[in-house]
Phi, psi and omega in degrees: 000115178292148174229082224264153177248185180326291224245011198246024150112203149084166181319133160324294187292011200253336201255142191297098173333110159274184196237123168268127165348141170304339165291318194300313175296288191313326194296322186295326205279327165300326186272325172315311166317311180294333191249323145353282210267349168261355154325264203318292234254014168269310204283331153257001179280342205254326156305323209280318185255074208277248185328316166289320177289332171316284175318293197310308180324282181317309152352300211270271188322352185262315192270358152269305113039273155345278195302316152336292190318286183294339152331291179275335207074034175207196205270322165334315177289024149209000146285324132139150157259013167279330168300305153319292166335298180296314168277000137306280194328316180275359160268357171249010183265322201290185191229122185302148164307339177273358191101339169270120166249214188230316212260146158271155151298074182215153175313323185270337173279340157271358181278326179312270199328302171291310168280032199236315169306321186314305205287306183310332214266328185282308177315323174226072174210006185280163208284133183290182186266229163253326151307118180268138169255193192127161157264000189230057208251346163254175181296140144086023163244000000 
């Protein structure tokens, strides 16, 4: 019976939960901030600019998203500001006591809203790669 450690290979779900480091909290909590605010500022670009701002939102949010991921190297780094993202877009979705809101019923704010989830959901799912790192990652080491 074999016994794999943090860094000696075998399944994710095999290996023991760590506690993440304090750079590690703050990065998230800065990309939580980060996707706040391309929420909100997506949210008005993509109205504003209907078809191009639509794309450039979505864009923005992917690639942070993205960027997030590959930043920490896990999956957290694009959830998130995905988090963030989500808990702009729905407070500005939601609706005032007077009746006013940020979004229109019209197609781009639902295509915002569903490709926006989309973009998160492609974003913190990629397939790792075929190359294992590590040094001793070949036969015969």
């Amino acid at each position: 019976m074999s016994t794999t450690g943090p860094g000696q290979g075998g399944s994710m779900l095999a290996q023991p939960l760590t506690r993440p480091s304090g750079g590690r909290i703050a990065a998230y909590l800065g990309l939580f901030l980060l996707g706040a605010l391309v929420g909100a500022t997506g949210a008005l670009v993509q109205s504003g600019w209907f078809p191009a701002g639509l794309l450039l939102a979505l864009a923005g949010a992917g690639g942070l998203f993205l960027g997030g991921a590959r930043a920490t190297g896990s999956r957290a780094g694009a959830v998130a500001p995905e988090a963030g993202w989500t808990v702009a877009v729905v407070l500005l979705t939601a609706s005032r006591p007077e009746g006013d809101y940020l979004f229109g019923a019209g197609v781009g704010s639902y295509l915002f809203l569903l490709g926006g989830m989309a973009v998160a959901v492609m974003c913190a799912t990629p397939g790792r790669g075929r190359q294992p790192d590590g040094s001793g990652v070949r036969l015969g080491k």
